[in-house]
Backbone as JSON, one array per atom type, in Angstrom:
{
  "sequence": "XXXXXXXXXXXXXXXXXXXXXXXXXXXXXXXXXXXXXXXXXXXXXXXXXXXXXXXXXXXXXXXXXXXXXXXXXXXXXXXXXXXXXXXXXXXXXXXXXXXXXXXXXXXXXXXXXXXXXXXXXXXXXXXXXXXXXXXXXXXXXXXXXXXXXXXXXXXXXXXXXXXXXXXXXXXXXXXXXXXXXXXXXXXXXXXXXXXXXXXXXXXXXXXXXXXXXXXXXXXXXXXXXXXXXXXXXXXXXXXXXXXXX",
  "N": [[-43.33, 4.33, 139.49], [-41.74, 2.44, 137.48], [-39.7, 3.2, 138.12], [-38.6, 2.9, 140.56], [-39.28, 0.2, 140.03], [-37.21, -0.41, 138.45], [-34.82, 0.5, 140.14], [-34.8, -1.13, 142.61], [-34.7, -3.83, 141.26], [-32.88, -3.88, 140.07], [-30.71, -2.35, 140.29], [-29.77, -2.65, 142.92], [-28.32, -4.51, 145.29], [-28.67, -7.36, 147.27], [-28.45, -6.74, 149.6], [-29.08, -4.58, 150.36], [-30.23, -1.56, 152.07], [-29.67, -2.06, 154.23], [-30.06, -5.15, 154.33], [-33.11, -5.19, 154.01], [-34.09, -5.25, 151.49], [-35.66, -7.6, 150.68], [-38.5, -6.88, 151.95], [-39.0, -4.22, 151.04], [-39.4, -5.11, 148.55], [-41.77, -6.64, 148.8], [-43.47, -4.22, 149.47], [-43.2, -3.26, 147.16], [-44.88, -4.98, 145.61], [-47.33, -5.15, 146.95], [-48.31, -3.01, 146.64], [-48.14, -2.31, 143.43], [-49.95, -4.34, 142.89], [-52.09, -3.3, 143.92], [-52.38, -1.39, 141.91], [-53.27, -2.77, 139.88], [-51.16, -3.54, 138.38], [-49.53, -6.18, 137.25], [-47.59, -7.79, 136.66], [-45.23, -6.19, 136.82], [-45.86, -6.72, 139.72], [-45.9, -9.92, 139.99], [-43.02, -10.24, 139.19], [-41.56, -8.95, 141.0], [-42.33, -10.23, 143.35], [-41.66, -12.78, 142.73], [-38.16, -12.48, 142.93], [-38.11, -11.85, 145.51], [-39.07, -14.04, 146.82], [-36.89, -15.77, 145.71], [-34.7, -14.74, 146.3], [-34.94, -13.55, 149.14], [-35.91, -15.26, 151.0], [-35.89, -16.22, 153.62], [-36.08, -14.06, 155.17], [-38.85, -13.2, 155.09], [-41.64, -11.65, 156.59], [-44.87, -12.25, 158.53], [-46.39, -10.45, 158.27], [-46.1, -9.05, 155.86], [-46.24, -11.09, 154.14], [-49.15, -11.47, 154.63], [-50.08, -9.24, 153.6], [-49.36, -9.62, 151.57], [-51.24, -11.43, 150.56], [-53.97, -10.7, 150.2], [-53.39, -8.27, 148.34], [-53.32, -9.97, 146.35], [-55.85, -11.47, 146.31], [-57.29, -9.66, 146.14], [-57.02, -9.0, 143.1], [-58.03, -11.08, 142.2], [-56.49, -13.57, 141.95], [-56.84, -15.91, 142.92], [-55.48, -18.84, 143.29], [-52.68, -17.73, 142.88], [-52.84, -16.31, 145.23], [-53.38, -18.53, 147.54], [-51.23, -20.62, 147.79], [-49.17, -18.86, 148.55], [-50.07, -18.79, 150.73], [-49.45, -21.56, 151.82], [-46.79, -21.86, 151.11], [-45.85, -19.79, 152.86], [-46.95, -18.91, 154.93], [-47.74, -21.21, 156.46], [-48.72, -23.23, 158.98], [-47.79, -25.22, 162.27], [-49.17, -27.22, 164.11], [-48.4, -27.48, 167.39], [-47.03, -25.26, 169.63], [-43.92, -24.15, 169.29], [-41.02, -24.49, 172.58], [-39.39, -22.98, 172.66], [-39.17, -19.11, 173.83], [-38.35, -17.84, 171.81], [-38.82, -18.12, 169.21], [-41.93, -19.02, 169.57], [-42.61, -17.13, 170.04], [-42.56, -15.93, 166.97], [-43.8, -17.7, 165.5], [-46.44, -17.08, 166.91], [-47.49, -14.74, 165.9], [-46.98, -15.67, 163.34], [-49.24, -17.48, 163.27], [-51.55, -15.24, 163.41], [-51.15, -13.6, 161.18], [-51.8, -15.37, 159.61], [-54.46, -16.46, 159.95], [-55.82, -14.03, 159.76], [-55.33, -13.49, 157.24], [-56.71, -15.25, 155.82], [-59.46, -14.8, 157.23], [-59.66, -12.62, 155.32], [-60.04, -13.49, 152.7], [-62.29, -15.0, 153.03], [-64.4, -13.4, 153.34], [-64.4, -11.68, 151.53], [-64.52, -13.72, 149.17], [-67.29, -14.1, 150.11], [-68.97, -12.04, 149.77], [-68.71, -11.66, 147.05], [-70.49, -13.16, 145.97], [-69.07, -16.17, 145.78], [-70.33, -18.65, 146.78], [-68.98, -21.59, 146.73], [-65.8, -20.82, 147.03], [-65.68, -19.35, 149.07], [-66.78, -20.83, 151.16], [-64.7, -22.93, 151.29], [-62.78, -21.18, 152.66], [-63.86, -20.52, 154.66], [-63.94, -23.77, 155.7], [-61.04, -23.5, 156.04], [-60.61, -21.46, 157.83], [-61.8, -22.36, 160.18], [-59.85, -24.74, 160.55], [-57.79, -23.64, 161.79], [-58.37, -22.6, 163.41], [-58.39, -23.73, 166.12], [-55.15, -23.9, 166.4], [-54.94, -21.62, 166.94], [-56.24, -20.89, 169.46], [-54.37, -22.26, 170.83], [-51.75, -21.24, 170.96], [-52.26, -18.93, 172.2], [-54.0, -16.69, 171.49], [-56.33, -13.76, 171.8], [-59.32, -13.45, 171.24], [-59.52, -10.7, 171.36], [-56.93, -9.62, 170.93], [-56.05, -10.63, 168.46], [-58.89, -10.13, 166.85], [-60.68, -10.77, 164.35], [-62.54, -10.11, 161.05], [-65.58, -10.82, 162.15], [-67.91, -10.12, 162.11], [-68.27, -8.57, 159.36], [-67.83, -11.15, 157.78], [-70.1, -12.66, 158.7], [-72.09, -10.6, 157.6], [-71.51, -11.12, 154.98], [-72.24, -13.57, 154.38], [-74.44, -13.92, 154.82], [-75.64, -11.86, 152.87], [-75.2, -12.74, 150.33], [-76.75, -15.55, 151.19], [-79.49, -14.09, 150.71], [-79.38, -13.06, 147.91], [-79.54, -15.48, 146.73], [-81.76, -16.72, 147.55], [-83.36, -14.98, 146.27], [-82.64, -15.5, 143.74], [-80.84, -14.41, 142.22], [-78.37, -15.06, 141.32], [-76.2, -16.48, 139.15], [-76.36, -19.56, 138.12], [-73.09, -21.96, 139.34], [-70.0, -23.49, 138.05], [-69.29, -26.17, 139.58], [-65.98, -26.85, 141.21], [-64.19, -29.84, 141.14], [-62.65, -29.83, 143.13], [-62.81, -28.59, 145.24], [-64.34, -28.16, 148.2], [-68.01, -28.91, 148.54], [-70.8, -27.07, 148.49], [-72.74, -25.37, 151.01], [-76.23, -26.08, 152.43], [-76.99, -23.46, 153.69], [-74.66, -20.97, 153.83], [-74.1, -19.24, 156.21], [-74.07, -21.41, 157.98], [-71.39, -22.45, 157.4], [-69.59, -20.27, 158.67], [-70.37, -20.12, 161.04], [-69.2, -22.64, 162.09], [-66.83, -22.53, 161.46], [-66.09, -20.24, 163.19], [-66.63, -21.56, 166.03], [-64.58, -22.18, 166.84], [-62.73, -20.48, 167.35], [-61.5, -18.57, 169.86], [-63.65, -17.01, 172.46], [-65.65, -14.32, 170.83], [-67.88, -12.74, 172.33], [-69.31, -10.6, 171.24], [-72.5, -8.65, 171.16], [-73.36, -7.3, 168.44], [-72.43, -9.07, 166.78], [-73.59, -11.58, 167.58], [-76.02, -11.03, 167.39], [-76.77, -10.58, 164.8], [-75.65, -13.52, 163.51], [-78.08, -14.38, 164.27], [-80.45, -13.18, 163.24], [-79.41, -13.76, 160.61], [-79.61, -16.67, 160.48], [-82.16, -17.28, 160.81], [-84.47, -18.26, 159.22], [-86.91, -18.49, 157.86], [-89.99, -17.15, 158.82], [-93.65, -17.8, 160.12], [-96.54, -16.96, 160.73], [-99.12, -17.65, 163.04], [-102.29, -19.17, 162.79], [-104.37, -17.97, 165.3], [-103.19, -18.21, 167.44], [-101.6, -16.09, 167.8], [-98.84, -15.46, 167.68], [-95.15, -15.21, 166.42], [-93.71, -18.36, 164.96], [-90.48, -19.27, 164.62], [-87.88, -21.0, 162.83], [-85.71, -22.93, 164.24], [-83.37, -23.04, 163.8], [-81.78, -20.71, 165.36], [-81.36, -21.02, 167.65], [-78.93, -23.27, 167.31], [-77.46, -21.36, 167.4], [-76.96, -20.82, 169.64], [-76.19, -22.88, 171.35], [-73.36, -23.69, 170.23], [-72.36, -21.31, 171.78], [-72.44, -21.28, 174.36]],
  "CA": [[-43.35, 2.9, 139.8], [-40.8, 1.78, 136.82], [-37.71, 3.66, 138.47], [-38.76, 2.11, 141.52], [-38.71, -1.1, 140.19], [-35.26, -0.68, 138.06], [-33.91, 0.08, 140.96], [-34.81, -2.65, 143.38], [-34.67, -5.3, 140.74], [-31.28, -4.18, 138.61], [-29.37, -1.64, 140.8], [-29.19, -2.63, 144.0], [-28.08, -5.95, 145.58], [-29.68, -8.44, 147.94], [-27.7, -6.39, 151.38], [-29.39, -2.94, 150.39], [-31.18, -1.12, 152.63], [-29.39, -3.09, 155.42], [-30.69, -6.58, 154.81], [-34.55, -4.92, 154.21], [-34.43, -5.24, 150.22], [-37.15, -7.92, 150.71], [-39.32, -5.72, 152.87], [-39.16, -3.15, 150.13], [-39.79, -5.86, 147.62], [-42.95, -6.7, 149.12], [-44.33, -3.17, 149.36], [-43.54, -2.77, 145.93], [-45.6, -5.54, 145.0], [-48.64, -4.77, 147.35], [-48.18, -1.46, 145.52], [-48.06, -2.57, 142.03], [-51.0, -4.99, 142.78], [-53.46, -1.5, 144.19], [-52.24, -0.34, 140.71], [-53.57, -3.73, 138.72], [-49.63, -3.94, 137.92], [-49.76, -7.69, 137.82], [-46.81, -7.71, 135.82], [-44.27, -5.8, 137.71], [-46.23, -7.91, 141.41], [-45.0, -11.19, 139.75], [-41.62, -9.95, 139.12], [-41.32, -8.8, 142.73], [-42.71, -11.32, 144.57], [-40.39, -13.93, 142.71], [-37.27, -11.73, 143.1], [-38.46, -11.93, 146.75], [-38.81, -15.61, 147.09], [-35.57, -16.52, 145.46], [-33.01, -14.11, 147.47], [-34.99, -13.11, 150.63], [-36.97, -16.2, 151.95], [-35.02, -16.09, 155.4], [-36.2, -12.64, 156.37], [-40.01, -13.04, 155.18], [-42.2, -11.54, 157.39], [-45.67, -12.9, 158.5], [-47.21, -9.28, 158.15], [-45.81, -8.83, 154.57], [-46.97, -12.09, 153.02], [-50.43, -11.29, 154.63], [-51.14, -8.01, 152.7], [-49.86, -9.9, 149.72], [-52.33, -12.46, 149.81], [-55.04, -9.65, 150.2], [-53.91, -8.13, 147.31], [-54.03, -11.34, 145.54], [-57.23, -11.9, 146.15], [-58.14, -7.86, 145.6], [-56.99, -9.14, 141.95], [-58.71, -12.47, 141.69], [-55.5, -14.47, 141.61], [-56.94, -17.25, 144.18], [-54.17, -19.63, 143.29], [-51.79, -17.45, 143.89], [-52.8, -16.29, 146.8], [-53.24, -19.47, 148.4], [-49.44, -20.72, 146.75], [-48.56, -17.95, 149.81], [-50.47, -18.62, 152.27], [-49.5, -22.28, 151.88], [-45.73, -21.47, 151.34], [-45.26, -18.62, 153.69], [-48.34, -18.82, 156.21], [-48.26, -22.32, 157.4], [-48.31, -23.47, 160.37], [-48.15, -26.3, 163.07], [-50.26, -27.07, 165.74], [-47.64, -27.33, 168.38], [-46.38, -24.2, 169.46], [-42.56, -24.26, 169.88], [-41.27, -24.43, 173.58], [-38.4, -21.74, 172.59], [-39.55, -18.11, 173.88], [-38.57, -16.33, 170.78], [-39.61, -19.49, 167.95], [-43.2, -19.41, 170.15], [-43.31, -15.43, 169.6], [-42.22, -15.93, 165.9], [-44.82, -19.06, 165.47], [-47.63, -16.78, 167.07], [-47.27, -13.65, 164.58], [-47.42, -16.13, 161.56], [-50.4, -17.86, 163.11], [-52.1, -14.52, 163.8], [-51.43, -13.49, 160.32], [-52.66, -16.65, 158.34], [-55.87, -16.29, 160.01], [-56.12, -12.52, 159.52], [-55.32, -13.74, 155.74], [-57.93, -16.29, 155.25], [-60.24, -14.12, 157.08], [-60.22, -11.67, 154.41], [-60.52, -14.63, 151.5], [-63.82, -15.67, 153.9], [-65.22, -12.3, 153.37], [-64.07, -11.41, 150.12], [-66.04, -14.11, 148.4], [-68.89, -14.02, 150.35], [-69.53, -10.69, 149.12], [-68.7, -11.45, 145.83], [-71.28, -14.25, 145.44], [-68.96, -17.09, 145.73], [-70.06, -19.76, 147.74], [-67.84, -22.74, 146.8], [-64.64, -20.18, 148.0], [-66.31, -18.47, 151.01], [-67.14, -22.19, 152.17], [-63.56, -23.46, 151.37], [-61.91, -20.08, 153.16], [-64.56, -21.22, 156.46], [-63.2, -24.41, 156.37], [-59.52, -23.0, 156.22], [-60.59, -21.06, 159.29], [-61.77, -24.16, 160.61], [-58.69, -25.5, 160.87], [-56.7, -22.46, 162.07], [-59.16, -21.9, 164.98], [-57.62, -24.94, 167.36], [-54.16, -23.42, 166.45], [-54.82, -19.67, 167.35], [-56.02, -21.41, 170.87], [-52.82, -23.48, 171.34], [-50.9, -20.11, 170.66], [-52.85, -18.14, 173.16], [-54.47, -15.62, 171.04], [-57.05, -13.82, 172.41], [-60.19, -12.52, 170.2], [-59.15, -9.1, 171.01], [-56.17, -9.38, 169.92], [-56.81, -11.16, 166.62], [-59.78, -8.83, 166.1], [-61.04, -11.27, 163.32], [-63.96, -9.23, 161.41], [-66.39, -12.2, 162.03], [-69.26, -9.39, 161.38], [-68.57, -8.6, 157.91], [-68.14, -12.34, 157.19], [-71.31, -13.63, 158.63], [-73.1, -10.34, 156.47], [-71.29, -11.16, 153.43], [-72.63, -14.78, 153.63], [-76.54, -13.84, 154.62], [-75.92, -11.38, 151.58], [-74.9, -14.06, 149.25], [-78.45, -16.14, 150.84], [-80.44, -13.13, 150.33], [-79.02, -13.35, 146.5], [-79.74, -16.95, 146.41], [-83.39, -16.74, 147.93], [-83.86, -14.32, 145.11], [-82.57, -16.18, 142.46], [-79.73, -13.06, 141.78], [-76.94, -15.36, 141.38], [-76.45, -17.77, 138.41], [-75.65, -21.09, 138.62], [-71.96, -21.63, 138.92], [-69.56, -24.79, 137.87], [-68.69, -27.12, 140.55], [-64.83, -27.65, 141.38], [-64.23, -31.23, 142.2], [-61.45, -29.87, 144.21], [-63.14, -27.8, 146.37], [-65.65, -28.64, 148.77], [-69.2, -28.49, 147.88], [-71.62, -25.48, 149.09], [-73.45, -25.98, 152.21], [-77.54, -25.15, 152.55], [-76.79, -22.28, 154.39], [-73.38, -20.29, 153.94], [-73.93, -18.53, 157.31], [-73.71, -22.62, 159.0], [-69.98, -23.29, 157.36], [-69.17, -19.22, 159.05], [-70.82, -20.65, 162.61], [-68.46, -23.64, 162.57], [-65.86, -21.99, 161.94], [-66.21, -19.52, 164.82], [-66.77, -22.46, 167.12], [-63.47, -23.23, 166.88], [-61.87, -19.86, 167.66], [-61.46, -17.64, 171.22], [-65.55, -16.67, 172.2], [-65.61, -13.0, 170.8], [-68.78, -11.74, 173.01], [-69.84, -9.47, 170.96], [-73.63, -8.6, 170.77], [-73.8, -7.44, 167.08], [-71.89, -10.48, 166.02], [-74.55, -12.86, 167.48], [-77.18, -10.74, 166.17], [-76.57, -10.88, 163.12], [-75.62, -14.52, 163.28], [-78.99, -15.22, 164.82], [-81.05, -12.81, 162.56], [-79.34, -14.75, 159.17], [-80.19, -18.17, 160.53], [-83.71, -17.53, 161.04], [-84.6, -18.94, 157.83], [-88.1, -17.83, 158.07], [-90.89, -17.07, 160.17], [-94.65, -17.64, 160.07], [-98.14, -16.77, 161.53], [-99.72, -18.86, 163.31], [-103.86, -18.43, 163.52], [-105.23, -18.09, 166.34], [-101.86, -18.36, 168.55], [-101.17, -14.73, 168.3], [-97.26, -15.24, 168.08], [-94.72, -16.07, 165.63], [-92.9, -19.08, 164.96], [-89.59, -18.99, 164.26], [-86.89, -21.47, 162.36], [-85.29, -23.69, 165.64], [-82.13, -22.82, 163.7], [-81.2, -20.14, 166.19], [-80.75, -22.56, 168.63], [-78.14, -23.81, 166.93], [-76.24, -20.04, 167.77], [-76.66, -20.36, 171.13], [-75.63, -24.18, 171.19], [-72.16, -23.13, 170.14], [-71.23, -20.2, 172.63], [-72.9, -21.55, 175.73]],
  "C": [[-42.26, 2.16, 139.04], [-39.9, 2.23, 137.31], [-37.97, 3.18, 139.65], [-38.45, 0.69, 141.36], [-37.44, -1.2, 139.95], [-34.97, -0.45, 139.34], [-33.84, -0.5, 142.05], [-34.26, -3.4, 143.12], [-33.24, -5.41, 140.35], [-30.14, -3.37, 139.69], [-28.77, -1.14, 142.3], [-29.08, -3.99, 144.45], [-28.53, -6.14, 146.68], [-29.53, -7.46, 149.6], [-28.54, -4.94, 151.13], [-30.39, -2.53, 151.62], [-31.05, -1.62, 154.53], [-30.35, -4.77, 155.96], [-32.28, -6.14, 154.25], [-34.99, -4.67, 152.59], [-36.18, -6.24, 150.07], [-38.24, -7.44, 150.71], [-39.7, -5.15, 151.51], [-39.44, -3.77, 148.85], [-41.46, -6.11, 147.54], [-43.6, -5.7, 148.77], [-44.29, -2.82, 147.93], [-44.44, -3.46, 144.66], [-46.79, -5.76, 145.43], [-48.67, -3.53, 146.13], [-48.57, -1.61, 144.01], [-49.59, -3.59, 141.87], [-52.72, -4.06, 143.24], [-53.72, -1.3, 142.73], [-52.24, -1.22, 139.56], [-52.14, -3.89, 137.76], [-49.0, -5.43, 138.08], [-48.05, -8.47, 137.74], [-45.84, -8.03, 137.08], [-44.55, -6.83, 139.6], [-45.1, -9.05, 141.45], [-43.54, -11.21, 139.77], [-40.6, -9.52, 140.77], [-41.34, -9.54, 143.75], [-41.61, -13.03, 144.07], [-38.8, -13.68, 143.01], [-37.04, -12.62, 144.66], [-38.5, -13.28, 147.36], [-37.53, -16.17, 146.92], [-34.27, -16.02, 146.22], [-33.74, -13.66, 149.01], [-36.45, -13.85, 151.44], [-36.5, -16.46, 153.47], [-35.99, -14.94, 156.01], [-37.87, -12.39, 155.62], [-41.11, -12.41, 156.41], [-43.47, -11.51, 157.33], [-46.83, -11.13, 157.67], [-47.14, -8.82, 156.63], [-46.42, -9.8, 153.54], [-48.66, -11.87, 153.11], [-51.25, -10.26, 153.57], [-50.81, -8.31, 151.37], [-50.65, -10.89, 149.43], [-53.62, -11.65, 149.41], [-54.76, -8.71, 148.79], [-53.77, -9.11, 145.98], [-55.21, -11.37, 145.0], [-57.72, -10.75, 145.56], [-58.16, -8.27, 144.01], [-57.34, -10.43, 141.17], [-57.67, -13.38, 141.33], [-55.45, -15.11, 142.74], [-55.82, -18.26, 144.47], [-52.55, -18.91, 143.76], [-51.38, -17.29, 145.26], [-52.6, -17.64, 147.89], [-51.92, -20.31, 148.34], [-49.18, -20.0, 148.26], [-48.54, -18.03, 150.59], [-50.01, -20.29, 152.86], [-47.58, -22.19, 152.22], [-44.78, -20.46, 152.39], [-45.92, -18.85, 154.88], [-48.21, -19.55, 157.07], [-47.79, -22.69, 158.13], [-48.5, -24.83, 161.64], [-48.87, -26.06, 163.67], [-49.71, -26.7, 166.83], [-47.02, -26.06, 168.59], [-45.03, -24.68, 170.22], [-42.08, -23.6, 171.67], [-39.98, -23.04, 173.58], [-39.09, -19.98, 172.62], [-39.66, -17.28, 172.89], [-39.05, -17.0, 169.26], [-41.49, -19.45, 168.06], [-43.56, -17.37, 169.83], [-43.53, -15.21, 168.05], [-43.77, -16.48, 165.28], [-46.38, -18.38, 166.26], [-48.22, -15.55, 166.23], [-47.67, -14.33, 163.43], [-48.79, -16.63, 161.62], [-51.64, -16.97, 163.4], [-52.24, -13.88, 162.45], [-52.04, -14.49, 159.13], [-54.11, -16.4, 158.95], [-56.73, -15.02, 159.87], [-56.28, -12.78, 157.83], [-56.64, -14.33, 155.39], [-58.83, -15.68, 155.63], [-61.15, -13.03, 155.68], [-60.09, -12.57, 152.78], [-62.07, -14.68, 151.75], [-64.76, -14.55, 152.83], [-65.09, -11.84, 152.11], [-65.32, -12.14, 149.05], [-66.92, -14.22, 149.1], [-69.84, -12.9, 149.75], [-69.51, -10.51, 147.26], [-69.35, -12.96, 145.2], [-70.57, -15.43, 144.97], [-68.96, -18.2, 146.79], [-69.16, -20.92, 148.19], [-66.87, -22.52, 147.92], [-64.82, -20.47, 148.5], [-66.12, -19.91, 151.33], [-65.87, -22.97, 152.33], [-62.34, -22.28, 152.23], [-62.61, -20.57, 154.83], [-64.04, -21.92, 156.78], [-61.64, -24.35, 156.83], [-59.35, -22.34, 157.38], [-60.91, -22.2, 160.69], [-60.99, -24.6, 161.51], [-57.61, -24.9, 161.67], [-57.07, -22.18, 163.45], [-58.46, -22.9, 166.35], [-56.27, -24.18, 167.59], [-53.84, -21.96, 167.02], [-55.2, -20.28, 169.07], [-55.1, -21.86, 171.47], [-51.62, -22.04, 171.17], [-51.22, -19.18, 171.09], [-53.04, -17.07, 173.04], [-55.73, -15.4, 171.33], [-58.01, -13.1, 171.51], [-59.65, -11.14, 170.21], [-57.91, -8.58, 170.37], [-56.04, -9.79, 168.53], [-57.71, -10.05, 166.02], [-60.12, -9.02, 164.43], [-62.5, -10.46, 162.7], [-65.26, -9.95, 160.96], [-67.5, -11.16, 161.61], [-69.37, -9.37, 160.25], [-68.65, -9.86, 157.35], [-69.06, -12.87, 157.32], [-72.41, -12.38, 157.52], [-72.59, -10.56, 155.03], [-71.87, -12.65, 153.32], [-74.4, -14.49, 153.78], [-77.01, -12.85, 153.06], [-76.2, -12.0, 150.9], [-76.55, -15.15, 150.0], [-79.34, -15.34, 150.48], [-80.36, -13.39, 148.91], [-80.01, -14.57, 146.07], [-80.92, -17.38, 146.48], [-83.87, -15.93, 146.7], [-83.76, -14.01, 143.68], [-81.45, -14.88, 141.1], [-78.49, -13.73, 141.41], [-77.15, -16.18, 139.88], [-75.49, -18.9, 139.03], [-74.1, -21.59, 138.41], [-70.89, -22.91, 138.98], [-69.02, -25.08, 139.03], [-67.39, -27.51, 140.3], [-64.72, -28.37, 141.68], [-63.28, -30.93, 143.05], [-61.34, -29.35, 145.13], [-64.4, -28.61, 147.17], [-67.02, -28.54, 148.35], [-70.19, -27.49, 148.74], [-72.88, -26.25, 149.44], [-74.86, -25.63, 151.82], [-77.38, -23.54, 152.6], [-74.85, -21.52, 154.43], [-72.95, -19.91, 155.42], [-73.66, -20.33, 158.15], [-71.97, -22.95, 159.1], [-69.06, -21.46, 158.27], [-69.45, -19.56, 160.31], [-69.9, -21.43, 162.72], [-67.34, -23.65, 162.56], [-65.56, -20.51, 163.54], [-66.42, -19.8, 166.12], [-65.5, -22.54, 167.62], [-62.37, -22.18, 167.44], [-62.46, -19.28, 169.17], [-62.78, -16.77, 170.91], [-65.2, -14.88, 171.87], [-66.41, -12.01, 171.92], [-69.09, -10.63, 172.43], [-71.44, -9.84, 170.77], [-73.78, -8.46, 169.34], [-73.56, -8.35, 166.32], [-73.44, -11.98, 166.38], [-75.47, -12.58, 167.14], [-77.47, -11.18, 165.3], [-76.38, -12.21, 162.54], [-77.31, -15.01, 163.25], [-80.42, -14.96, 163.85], [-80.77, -13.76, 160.92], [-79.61, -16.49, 159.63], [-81.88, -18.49, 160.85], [-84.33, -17.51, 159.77], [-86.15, -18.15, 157.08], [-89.03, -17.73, 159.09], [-92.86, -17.31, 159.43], [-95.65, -17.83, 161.4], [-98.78, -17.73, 161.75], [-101.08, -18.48, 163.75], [-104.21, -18.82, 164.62], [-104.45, -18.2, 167.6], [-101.43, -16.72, 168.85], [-99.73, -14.34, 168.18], [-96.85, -15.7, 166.64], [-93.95, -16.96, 165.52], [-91.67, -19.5, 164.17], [-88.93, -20.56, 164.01], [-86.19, -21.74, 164.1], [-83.87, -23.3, 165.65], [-81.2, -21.7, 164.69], [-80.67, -20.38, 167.35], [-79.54, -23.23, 168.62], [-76.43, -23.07, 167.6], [-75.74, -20.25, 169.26], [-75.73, -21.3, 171.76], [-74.15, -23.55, 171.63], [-71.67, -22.25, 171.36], [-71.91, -20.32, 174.19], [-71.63, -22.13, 176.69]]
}
């Protein structure tokens, strides 16, 4: 990994590789970030910013926000996704600007996806609920850029079980109590509601296990009713159907 970096960083210049030093910048700082090399990441990824912000590509900044996050460096990551990622609403009327402009907005939401899911699983609500609304916002734009669930292939499953995880936790008093950012949004009732409203907003997936699973974590609870014979269920499922009707 160190003769790798020397010779990226010191003994070859910006044209190496035919123009694709970046490229190879990147991978060496996904790489270095697998290998808790935070160090050598930083050194790469600024390298990378200062001589080869022209030839960024949407697919490269994505797997470095992922391992960002793999290393709990939220700020950074989002620094990336804010600097590299972002994106208009309008898609450009130029054939190859509108192909360009649908790649980046196919990877920012592939990015933030895996923020969503990340903390949900790792018992942070605040995030998770500030990565939902980030999808949120992204979901109008992936429509206007005529991406189609299948191709996106967002993995809305693991995100709605990483947030019923995180209520399961929370119903069972597994989590501790954790300081409020004023700079983040504040954490909903239900985790699995701010993961529904964002999925309103994107291309209908149709999948059965996805609404399952939505419909099974919003059923809050259930009870017996004497003498009725049946049980009565939380209205909240209602809510699922609402949405994708």
């Amino acid at each position: 990994m160190r003769n790798i970096e020397r010779f990226l960083l010191e003994e070859v210049d910006e044209h190496y590789a035919y123009g694709y030093r970046g490229s190879l910048l990147s991978r060496l700082a996904v790489a270095a970030m697998h290998m808790d090399e935070h160090e050598l990441a930083t050194k790469a990824l600024e390298v990378r910013r200062k001589v080869h912000s022209e030839t960024m590509l949407p697919l490269e900044s994505a797997a470095i926000v992922r391992g960002l996050l793999r290393m709990h460096k939220i700020k950074e990551a989002l620094d990336i996704l804010d600097e590299e990622l972002s994106v208009p609403l309008d898609v450009p009327e130029d054939h190859e600007e509108a192909a360009a402009h649908k790649e980046k907005v196919k990877h920012r939401a592939l990015a933030i996806a895996s923020f969503a899911s990340r903390e949900c699983f790792e018992d942070n609500p605040q995030l998770a609920a500030q990565a939902c609304e980030m999808l949120r916002e992204v979901g109008p734009i992936v429509r206007a850029a005529g991406i189609s669930s299948e191709e996106l292939n967002l993995p809305w499953l693991r995100i709605v079980q990483g947030a019923t995880q995180y209520e399961s936790h929370k119903r069972k008093n597994m989590i501790a109590e954790c300081a409020v950012d004023e700079n983040v949004n504040g954490i909903p009732c239900n985790l699995v509601y701010s993961v529904l409203d964002a999925m309103s907003t994107f291309p209908s997936e149709n999948r059965d296990d996805v609404y399952e699973c939505l419909s099974n974590a919003l059923v809050r609870r259930t009870q017996f009713v004497t003498g009725a014979g049946k049980f009565v269920k939380s209205d909240q499922v209602l809510s699922v159907i609402a949405h994708f009707l």
